[in-house]
Residue, then its C-alpha position, 0 to 999 in steps of 0.5 A: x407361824x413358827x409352829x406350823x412350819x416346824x409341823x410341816x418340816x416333820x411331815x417332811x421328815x416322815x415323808x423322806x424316811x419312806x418308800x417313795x411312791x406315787x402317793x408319797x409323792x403326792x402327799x410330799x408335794x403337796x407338803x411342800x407346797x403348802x410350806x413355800x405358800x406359809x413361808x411367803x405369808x411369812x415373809x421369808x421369800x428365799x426359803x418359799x421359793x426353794x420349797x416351791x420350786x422343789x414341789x414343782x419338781x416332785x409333782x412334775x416327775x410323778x405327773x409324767x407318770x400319771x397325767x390323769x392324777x387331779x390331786x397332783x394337776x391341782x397341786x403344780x397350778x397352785x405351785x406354779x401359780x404362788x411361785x409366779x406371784x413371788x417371782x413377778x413382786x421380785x420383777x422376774x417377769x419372764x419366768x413369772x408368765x413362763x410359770x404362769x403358762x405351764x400352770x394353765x397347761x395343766x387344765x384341761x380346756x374349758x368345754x363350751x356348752x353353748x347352743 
């Protein structure tokens, strides 16, 4: 609703107004996700998409400098993920599944603990 997007545009807001760091860029990543998934429920697929794409963005740049980082690695799966389900809806396949295979990247491999 109109309410909580108008709270996280002003966390953005704050968010610009500081020094950009790494934990800064995570929290304003992680905001912009949030927003593209609320903007989605919302019916508003141009703007989600935009802010989706932006949080990718941010979340790229800062993982790069610290791939360890589960918050971040968390967070571009799930930017990844919900811009992939919009874009599949809007029958852009092709970037939906290269989306999609980024996203899987993100996670480490899954341990067989099978005797």
């Amino acid at each position: 609703d109109e309410p909580a997007l108008q709270g996280l545009n002003g966390v953005l807001r704050r968010l610009d107004a500081m020094p950009q760091d790494a934990r800064v860029g995570i929290v304003e990543a992680h905001v912009r996700a949030m927003l593209g998934t609320a903007l989605q429920r919302l019916g508003r697929p141009r703007e989600a998409e935009q802010s989706l794409r932006s949080a990718i963005h941010i979340a790229t740049r800062w993982f790069s400098a610290s791939p360890g980082s589960p918050k971040l690695r968390r967070m571009l799966v799930h930017a990844r993920m919900a811009l992939a389900t919009q874009l599949l809806g809007e029958g852009q396949q092709d970037e939906a599944e290269r989306l999609l295979r980024e996203a899987a990247a993100c996670c480490p491999p899954i341990q067989d603990t099978a005797d």
